[in-house]
Phi, psi and omega in degrees: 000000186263150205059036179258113162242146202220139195305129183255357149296313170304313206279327180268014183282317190237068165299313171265335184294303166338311232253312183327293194269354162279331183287329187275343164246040146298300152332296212266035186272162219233174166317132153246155175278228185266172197085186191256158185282160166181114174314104130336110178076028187318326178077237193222046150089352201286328176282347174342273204321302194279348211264344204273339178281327171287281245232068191287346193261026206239137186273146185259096227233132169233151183210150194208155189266325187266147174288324201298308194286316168325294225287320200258340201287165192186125231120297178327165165251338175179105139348102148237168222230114201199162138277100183318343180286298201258334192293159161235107198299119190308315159259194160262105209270154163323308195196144143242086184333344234293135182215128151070028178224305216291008149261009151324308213282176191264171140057072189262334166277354165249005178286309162225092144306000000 
């Protein structure tokens, strides 16, 4: 996914058909313990608003690859701007979120074993 920017106008046309089955199994996520949450493949922010409301008392890290989506998200406790393929969370997060990006990614058999 690295050197990919990606339009966040284009991207947003089918926002809820995207958004629909992450939110709902999103519900069904249980308590998490400390640490922080972090969209994987955050885009331009659309899951911000609820994972930050589910998990309100957990600081919220969105990370993305394109500036261009980075540039619109919005929600976060802190950004980065990384290829989700190679990052490494510095702790062990809480919870790792992702909608509609690890099938970006390379290599699926070592992503989830």
């Amino acid at each position: 996914m690295s050197g990919t920017d990606w339009n966040p106008d284009s991207y947003g046309q089918f926002r809820a058909l995207r958004l629909r089955p992450a939110m709902d199994l999103l519900m069904q996520v249980p308590g998490l313990p400390a640490g922080v949450v972090v969209d994987l493949g955050c885009g331009d922010g659309a899951a911000a608003g609820a994972l930050k409301q589910r998990f309100r008392h957990h600081d919220l890290v969105g990370l993305d690859a394109s500036p261009a989506m980075l540039a619109k998200a919005r929600g976060y406790d802190r950004l980065v701007q990384a290829d989700a393929a190679v990052w490494q969370p510095d702790q062990p997060p809480a919870l790792i979120f992702s909608n509609a990006a690890l099938h970006w990614l390379p290599d699926h058999a070592s992503l989830m074993p």
